[in-house]
BANU-798946 format. One record per atom (N, C-alpha, C, O): x, y, z; residue number from 0; residue in one letter. Coordinates in nm, 3 decimals, decimal comma. Layout:
residues N
<c1 = X c2 = Y c3 = Z drenke = NUM votor = A>
...
end
This chain:
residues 83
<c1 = 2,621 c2 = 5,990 c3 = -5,482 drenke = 0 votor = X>
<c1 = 2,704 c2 = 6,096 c3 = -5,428 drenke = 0 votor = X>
<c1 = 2,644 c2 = 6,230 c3 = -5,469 drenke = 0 votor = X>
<c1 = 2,580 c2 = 6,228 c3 = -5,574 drenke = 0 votor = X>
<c1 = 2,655 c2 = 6,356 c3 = -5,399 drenke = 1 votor = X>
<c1 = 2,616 c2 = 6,483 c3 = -5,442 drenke = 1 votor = X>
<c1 = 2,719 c2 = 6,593 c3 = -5,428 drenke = 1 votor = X>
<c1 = 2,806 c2 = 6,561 c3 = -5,348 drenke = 1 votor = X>
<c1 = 2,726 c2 = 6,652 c3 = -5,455 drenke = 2 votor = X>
<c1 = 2,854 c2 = 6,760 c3 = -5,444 drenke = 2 votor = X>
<c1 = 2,820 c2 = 6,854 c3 = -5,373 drenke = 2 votor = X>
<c1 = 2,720 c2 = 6,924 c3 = -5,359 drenke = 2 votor = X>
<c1 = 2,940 c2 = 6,844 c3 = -5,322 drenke = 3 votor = X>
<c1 = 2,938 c2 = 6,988 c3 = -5,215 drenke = 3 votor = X>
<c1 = 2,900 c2 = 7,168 c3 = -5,262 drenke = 3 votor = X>
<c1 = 2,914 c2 = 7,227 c3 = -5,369 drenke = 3 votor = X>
<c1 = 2,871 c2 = 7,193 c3 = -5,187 drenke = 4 votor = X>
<c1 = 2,815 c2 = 7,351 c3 = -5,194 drenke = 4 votor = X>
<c1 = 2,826 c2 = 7,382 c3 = -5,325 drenke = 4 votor = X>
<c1 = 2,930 c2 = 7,425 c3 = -5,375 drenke = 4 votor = X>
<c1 = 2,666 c2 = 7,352 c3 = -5,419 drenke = 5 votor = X>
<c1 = 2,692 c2 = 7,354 c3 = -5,530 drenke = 5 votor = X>
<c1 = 2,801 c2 = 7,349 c3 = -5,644 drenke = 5 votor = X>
<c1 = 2,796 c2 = 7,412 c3 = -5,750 drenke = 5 votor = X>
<c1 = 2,889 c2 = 7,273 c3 = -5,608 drenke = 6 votor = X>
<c1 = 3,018 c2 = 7,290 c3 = -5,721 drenke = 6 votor = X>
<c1 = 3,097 c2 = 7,361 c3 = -5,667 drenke = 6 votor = X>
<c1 = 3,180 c2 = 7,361 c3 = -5,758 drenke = 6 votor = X>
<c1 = 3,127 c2 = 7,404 c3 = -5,614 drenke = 7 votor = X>
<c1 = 3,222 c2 = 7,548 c3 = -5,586 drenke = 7 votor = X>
<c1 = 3,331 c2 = 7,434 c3 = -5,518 drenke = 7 votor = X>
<c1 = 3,446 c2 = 7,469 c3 = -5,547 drenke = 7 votor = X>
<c1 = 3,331 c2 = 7,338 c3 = -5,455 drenke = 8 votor = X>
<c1 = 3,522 c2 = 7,308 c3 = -5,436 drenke = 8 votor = X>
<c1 = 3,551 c2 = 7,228 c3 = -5,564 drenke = 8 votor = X>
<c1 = 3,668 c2 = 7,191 c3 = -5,566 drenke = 8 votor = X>
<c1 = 3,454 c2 = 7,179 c3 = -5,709 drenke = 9 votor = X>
<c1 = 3,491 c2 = 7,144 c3 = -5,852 drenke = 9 votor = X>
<c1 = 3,542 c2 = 7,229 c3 = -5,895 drenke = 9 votor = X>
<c1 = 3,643 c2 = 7,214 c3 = -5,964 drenke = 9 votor = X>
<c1 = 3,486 c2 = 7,352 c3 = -5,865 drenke = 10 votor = X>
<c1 = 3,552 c2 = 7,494 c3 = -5,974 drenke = 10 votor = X>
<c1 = 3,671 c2 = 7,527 c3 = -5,913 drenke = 10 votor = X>
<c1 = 3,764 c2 = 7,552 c3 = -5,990 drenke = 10 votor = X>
<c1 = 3,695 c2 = 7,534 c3 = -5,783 drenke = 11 votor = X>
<c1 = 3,786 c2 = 7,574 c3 = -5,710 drenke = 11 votor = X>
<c1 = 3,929 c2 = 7,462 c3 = -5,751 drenke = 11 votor = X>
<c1 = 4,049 c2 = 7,490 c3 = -5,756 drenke = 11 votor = X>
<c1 = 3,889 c2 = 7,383 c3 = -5,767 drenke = 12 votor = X>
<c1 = 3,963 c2 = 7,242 c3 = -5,781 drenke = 12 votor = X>
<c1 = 4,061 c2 = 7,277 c3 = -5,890 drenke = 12 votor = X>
<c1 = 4,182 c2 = 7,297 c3 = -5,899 drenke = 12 votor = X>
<c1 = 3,915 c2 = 7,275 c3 = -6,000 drenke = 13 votor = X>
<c1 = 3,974 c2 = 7,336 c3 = -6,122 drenke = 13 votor = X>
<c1 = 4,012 c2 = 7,422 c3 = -6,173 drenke = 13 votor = X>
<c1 = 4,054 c2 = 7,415 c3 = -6,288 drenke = 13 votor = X>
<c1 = 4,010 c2 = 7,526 c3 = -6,106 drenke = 14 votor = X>
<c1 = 4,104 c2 = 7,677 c3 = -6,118 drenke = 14 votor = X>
<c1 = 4,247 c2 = 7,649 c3 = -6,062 drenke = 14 votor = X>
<c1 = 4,341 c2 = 7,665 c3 = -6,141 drenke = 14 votor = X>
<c1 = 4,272 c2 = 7,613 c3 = -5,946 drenke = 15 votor = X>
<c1 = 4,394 c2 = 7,576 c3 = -5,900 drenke = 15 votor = X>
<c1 = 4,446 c2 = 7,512 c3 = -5,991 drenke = 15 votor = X>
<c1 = 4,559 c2 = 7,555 c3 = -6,018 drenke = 15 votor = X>
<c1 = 4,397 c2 = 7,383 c3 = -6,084 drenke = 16 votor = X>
<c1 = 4,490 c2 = 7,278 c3 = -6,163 drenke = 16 votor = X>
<c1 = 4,509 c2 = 7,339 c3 = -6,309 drenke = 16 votor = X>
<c1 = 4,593 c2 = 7,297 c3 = -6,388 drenke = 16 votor = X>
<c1 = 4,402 c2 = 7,465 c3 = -6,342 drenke = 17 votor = X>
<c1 = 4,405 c2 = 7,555 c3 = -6,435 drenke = 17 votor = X>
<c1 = 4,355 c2 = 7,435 c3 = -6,547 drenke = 17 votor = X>
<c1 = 4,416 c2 = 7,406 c3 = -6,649 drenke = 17 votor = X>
<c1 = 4,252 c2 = 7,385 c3 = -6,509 drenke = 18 votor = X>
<c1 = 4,164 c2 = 7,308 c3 = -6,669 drenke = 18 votor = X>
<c1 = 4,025 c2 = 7,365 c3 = -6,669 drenke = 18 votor = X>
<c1 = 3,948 c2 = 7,403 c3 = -6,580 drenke = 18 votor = X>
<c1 = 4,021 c2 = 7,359 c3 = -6,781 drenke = 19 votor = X>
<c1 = 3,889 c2 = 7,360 c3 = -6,818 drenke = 19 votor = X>
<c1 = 3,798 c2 = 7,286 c3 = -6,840 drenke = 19 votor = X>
<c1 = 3,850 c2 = 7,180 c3 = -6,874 drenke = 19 votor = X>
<c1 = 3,663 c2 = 7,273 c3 = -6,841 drenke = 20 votor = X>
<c1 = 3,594 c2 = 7,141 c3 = -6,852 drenke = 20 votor = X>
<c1 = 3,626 c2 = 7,023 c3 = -6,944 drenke = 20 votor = X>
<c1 = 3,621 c2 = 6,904 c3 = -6,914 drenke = 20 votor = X>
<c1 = 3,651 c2 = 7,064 c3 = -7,035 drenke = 21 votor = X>
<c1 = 3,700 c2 = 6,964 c3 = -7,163 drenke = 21 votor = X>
<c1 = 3,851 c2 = 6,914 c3 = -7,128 drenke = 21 votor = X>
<c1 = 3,894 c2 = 6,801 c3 = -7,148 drenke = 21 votor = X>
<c1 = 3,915 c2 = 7,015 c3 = -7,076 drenke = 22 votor = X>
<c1 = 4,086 c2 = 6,926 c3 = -7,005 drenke = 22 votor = X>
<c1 = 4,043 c2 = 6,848 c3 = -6,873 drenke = 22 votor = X>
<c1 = 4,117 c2 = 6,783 c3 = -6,800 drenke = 22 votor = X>
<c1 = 3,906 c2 = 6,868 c3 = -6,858 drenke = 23 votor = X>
<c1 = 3,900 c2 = 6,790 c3 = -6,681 drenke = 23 votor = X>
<c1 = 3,855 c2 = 6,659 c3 = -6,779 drenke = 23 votor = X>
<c1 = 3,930 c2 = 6,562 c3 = -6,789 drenke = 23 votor = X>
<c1 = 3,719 c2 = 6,666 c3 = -6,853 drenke = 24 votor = X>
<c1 = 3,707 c2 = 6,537 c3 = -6,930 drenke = 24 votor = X>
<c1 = 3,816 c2 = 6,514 c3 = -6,991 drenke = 24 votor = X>
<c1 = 3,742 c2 = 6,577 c3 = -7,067 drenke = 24 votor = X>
<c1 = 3,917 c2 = 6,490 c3 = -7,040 drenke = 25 votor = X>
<c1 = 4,035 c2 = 6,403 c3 = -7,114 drenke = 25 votor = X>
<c1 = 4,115 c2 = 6,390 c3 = -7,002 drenke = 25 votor = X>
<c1 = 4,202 c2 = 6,303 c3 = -7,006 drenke = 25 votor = X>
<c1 = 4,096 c2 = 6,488 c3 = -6,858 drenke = 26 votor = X>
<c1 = 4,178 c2 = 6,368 c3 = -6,754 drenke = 26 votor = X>
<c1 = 4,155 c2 = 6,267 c3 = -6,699 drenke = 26 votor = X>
<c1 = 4,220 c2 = 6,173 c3 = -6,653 drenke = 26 votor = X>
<c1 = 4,012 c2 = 6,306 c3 = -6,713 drenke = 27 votor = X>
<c1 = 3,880 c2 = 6,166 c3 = -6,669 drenke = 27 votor = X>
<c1 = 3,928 c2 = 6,036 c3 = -6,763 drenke = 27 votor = X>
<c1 = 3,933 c2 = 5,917 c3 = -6,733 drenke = 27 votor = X>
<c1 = 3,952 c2 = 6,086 c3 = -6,857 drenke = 28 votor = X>
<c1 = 3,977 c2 = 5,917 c3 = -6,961 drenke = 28 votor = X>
<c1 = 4,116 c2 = 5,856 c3 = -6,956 drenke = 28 votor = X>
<c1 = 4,147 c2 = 5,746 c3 = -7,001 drenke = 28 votor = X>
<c1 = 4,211 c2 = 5,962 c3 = -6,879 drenke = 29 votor = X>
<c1 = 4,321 c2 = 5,926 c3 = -6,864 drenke = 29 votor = X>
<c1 = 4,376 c2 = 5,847 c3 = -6,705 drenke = 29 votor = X>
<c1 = 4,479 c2 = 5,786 c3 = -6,676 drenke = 29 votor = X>
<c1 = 4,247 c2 = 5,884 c3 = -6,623 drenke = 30 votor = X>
<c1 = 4,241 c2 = 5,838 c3 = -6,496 drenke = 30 votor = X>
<c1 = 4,151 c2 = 5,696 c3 = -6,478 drenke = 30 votor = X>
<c1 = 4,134 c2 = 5,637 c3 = -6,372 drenke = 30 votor = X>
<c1 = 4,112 c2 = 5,667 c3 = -6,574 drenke = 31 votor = X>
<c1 = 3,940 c2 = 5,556 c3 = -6,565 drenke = 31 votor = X>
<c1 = 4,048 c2 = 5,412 c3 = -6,655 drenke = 31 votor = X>
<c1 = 4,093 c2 = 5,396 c3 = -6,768 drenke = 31 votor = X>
<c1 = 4,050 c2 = 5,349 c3 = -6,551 drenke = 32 votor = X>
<c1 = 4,135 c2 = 5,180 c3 = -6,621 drenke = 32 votor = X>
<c1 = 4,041 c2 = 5,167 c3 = -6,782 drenke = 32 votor = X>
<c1 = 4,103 c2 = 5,139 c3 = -6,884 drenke = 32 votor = X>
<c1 = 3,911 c2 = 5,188 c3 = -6,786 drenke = 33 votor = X>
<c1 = 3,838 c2 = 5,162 c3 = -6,896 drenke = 33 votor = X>
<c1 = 3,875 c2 = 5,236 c3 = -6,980 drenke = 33 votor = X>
<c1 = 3,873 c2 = 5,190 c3 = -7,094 drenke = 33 votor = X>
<c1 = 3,937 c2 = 5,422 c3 = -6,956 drenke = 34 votor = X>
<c1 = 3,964 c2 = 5,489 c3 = -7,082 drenke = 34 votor = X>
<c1 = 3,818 c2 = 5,595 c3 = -7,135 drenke = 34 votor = X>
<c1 = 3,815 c2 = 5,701 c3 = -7,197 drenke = 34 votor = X>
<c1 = 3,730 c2 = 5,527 c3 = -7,090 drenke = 35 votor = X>
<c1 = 3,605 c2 = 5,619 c3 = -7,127 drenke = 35 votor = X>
<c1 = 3,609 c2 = 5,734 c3 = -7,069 drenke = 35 votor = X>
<c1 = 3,594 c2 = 5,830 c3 = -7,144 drenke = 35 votor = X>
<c1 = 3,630 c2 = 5,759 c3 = -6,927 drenke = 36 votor = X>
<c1 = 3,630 c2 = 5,880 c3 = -6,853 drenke = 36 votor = X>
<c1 = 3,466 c2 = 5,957 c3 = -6,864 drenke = 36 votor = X>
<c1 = 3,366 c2 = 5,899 c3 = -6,905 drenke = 36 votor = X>
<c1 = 3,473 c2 = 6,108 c3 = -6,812 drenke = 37 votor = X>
<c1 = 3,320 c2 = 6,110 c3 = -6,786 drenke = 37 votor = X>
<c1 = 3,325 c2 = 6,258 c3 = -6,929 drenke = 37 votor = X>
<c1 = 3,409 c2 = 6,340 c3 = -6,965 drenke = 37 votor = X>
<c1 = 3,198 c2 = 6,225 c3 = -6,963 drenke = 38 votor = X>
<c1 = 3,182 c2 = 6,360 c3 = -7,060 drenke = 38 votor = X>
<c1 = 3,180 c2 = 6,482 c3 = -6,984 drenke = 38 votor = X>
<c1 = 3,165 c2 = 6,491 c3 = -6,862 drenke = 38 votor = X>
<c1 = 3,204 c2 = 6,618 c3 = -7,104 drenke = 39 votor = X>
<c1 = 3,194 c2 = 6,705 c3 = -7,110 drenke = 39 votor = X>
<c1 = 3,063 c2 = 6,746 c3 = -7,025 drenke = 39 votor = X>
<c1 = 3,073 c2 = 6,787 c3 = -6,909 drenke = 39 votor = X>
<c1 = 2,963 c2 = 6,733 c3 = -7,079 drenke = 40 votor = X>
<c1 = 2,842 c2 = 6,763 c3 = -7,064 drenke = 40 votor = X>
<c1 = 2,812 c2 = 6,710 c3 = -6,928 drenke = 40 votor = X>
<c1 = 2,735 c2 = 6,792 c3 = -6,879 drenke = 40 votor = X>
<c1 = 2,836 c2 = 6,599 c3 = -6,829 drenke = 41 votor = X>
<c1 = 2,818 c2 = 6,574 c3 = -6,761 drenke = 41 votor = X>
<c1 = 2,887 c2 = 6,627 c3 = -6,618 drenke = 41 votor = X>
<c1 = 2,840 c2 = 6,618 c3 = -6,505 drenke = 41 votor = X>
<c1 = 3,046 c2 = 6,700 c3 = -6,671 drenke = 42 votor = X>
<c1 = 3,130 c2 = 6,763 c3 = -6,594 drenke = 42 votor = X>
<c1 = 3,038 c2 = 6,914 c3 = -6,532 drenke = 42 votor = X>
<c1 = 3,012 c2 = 6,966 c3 = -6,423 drenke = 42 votor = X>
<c1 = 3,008 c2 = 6,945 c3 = -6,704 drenke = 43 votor = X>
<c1 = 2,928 c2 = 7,064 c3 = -6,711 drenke = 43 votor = X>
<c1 = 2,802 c2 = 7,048 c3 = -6,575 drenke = 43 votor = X>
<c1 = 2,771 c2 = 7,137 c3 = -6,496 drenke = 43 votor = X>
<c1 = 2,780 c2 = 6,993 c3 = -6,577 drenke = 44 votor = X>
<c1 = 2,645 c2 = 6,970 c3 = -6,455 drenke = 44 votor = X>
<c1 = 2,706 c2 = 6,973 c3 = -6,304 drenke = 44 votor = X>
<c1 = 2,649 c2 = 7,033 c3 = -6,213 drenke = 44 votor = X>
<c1 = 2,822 c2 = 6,904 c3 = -6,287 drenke = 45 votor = X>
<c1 = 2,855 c2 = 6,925 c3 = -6,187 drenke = 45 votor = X>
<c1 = 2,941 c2 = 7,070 c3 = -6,162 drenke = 45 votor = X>
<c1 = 3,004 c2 = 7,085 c3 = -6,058 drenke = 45 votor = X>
<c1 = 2,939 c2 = 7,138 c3 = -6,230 drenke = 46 votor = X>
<c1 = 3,033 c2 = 7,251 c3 = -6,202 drenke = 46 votor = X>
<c1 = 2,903 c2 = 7,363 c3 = -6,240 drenke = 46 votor = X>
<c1 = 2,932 c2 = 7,464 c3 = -6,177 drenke = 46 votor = X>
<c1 = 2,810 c2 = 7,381 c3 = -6,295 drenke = 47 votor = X>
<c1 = 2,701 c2 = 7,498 c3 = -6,330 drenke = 47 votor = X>
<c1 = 2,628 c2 = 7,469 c3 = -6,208 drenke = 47 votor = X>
<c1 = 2,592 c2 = 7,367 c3 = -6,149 drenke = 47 votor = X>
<c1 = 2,612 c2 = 7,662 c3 = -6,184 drenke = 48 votor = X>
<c1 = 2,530 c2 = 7,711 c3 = -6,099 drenke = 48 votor = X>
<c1 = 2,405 c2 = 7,758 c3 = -6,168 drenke = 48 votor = X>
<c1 = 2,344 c2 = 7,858 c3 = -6,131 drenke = 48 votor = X>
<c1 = 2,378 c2 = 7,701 c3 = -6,244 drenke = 49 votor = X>
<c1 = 2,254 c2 = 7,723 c3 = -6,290 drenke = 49 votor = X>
<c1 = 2,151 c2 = 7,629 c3 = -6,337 drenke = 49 votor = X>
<c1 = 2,192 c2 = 7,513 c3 = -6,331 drenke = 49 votor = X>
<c1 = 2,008 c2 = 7,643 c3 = -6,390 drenke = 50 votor = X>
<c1 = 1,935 c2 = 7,524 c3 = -6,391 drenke = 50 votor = X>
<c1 = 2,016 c2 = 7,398 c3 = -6,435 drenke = 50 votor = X>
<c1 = 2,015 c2 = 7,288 c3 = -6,381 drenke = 50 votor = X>
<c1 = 2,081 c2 = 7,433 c3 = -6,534 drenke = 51 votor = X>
<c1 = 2,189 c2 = 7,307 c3 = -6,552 drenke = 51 votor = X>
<c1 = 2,218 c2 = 7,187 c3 = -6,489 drenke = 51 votor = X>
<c1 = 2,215 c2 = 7,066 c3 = -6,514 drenke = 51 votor = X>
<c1 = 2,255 c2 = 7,286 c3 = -6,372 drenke = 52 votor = X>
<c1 = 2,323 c2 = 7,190 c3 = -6,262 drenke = 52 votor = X>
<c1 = 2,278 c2 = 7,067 c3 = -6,194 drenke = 52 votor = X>
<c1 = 2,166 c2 = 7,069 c3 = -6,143 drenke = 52 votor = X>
<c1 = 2,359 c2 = 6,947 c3 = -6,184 drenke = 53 votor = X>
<c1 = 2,286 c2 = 6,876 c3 = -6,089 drenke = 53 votor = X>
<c1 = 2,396 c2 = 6,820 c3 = -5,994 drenke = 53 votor = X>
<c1 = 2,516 c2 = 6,808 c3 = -6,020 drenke = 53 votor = X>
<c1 = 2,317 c2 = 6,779 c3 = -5,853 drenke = 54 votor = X>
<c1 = 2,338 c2 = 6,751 c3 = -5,741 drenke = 54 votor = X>
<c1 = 2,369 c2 = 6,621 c3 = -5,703 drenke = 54 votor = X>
<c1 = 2,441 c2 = 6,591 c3 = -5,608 drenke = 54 votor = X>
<c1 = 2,302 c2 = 6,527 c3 = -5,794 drenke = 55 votor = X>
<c1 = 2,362 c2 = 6,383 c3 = -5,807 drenke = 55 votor = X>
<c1 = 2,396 c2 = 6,325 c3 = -5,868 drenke = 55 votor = X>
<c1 = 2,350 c2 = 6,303 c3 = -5,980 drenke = 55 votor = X>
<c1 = 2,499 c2 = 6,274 c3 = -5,813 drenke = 56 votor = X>
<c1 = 2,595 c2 = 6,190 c3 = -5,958 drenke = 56 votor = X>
<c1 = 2,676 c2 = 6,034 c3 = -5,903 drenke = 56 votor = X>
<c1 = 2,735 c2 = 5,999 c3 = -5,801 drenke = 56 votor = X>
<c1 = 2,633 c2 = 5,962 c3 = -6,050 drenke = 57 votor = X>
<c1 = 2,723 c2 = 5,821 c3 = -5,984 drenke = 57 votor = X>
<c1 = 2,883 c2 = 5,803 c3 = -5,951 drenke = 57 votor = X>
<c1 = 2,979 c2 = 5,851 c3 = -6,012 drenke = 57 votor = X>
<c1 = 2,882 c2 = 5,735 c3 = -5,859 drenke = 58 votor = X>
<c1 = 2,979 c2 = 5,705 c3 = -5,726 drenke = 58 votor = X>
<c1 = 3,147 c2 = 5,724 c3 = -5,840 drenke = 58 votor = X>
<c1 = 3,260 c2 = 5,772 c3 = -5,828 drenke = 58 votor = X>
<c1 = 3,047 c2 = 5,636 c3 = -5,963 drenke = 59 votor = X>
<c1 = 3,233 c2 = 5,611 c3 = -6,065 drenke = 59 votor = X>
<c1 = 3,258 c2 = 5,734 c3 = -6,139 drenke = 59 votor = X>
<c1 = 3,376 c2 = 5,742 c3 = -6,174 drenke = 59 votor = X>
<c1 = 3,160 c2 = 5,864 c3 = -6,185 drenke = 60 votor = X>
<c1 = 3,170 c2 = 5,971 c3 = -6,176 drenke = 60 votor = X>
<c1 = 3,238 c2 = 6,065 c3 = -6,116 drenke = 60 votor = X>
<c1 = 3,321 c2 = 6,137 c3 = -6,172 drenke = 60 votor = X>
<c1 = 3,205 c2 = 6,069 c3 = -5,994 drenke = 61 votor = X>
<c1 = 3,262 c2 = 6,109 c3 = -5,879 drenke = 61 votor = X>
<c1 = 3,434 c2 = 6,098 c3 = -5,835 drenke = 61 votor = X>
<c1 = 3,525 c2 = 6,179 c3 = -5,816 drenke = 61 votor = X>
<c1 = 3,419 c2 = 5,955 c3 = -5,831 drenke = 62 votor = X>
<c1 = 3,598 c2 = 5,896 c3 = -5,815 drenke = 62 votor = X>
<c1 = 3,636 c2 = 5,950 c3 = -5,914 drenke = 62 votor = X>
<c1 = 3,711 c2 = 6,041 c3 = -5,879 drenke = 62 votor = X>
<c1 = 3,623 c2 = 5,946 c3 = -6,076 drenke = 63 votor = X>
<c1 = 3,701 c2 = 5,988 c3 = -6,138 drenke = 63 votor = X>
<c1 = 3,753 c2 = 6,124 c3 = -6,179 drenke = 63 votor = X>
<c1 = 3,862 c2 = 6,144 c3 = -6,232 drenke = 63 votor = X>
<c1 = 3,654 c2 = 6,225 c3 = -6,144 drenke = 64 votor = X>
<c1 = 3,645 c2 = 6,373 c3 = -6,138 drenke = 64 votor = X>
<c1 = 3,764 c2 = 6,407 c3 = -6,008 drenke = 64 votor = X>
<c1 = 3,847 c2 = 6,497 c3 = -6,019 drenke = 64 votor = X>
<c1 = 3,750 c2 = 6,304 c3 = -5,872 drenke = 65 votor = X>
<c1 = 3,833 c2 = 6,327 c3 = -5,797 drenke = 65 votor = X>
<c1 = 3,987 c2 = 6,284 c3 = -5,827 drenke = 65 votor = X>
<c1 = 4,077 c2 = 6,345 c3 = -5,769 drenke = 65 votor = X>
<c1 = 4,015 c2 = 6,191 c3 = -5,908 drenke = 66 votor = X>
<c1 = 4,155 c2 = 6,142 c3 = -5,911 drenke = 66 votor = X>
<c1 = 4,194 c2 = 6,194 c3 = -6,047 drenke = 66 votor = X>
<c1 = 4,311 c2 = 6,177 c3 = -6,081 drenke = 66 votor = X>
<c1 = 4,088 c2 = 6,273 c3 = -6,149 drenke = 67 votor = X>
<c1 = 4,163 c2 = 6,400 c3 = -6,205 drenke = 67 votor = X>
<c1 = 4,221 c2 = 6,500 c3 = -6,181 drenke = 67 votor = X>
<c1 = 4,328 c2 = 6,538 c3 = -6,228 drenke = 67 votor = X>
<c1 = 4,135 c2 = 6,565 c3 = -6,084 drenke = 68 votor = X>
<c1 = 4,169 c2 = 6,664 c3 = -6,007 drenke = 68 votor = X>
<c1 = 4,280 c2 = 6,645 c3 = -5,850 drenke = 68 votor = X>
<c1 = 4,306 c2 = 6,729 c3 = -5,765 drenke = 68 votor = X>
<c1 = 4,322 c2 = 6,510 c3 = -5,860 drenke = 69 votor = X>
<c1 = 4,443 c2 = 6,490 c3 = -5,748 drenke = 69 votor = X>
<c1 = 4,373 c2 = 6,535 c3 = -5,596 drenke = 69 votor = X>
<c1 = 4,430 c2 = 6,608 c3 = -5,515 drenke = 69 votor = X>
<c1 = 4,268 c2 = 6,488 c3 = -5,579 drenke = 70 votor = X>
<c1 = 4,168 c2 = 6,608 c3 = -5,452 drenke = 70 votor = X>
<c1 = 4,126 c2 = 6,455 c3 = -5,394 drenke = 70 votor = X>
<c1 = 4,134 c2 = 6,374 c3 = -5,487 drenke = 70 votor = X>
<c1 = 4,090 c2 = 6,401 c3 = -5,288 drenke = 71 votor = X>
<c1 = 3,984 c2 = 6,312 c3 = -5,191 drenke = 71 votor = X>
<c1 = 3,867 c2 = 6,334 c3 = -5,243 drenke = 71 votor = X>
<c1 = 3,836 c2 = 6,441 c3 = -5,296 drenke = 71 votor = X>
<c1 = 3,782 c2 = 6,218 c3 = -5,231 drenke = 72 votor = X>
<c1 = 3,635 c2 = 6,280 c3 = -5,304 drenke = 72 votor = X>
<c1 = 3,565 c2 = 6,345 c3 = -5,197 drenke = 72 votor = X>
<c1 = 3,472 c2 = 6,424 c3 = -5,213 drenke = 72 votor = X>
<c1 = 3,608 c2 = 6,314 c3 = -5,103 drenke = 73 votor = X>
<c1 = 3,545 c2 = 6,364 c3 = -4,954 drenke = 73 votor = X>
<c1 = 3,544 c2 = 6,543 c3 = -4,997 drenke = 73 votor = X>
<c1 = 3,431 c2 = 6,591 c3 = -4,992 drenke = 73 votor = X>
<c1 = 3,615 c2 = 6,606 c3 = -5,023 drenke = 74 votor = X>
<c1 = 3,646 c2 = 6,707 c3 = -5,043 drenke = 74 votor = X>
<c1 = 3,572 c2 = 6,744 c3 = -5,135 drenke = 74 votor = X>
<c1 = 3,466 c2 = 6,768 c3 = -5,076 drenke = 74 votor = X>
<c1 = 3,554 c2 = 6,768 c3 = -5,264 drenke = 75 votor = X>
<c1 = 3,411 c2 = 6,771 c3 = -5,349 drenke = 75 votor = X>
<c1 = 3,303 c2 = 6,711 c3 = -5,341 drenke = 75 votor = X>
<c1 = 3,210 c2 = 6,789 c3 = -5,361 drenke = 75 votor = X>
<c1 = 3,264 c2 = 6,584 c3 = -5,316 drenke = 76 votor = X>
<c1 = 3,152 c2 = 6,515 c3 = -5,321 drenke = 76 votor = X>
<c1 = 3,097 c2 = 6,469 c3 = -5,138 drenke = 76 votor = X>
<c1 = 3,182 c2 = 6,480 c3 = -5,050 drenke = 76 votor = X>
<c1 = 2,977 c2 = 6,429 c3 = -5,108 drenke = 77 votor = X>
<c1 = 2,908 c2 = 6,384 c3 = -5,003 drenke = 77 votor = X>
<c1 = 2,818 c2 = 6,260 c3 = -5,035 drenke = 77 votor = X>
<c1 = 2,769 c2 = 6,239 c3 = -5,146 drenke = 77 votor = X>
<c1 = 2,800 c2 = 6,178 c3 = -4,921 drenke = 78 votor = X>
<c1 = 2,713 c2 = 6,092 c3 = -4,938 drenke = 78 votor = X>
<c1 = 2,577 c2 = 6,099 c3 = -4,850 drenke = 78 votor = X>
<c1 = 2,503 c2 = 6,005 c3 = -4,822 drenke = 78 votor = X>
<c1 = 2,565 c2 = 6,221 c3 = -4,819 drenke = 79 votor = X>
<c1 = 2,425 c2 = 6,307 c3 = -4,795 drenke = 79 votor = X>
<c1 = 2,431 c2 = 6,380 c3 = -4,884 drenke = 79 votor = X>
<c1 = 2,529 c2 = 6,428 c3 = -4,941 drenke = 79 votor = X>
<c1 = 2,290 c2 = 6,399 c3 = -4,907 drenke = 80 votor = X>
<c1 = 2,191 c2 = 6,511 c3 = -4,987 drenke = 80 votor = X>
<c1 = 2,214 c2 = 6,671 c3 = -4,912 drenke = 80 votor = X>
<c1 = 2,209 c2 = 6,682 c3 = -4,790 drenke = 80 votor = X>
<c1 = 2,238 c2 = 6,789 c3 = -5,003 drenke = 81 votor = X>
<c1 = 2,166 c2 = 6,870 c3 = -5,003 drenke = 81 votor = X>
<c1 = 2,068 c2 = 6,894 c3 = -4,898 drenke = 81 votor = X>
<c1 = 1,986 c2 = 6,806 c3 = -4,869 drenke = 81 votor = X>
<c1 = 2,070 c2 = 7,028 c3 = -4,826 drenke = 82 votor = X>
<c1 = 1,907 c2 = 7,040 c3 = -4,742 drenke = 82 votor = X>
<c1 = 1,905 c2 = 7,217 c3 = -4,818 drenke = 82 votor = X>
<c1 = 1,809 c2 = 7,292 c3 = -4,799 drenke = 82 votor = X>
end
């Protein structure tokens, strides 16, 4: 999966629900049957506009960033690349 227009409907997501990266990771562990949820650092990538950032990320990543944020993954994430 890759995210839409660099991050910007993650940030958008997450301004509306008013978390911050570290409250989006502990919703991630609260949304994931396993409890692990996705790190900090990895949230961080999908939400930085800068070298940071990256564009692809796995599928269980993805779902769970989306059913933190109460959003369709369709809506943040794609299953095309970037042009």
């Amino acid at each position: 999966m890759h995210r839409l227009d660099n991050g910007q409907p993650i940030r958008n997501a997450m301004r509306e629900a008013g978390l911050s990266i570290e409250r989006l990771a502990e919703k991630t562990k609260e949304v994931d049957p396993t409890g692990y949820g996705i790190s900090r650092s990895a949230i961080g990538h999908m939400v930085s506009q800068g070298p940071s950032g990256r564009h692809k990320f796995e599928d269980r990543s993805c779902d769970l960033v989306a059913r933190a944020l109460g959003k369709p993954r369709t809506e943040l994430f794609s299953d095309i690349a970037p042009t």
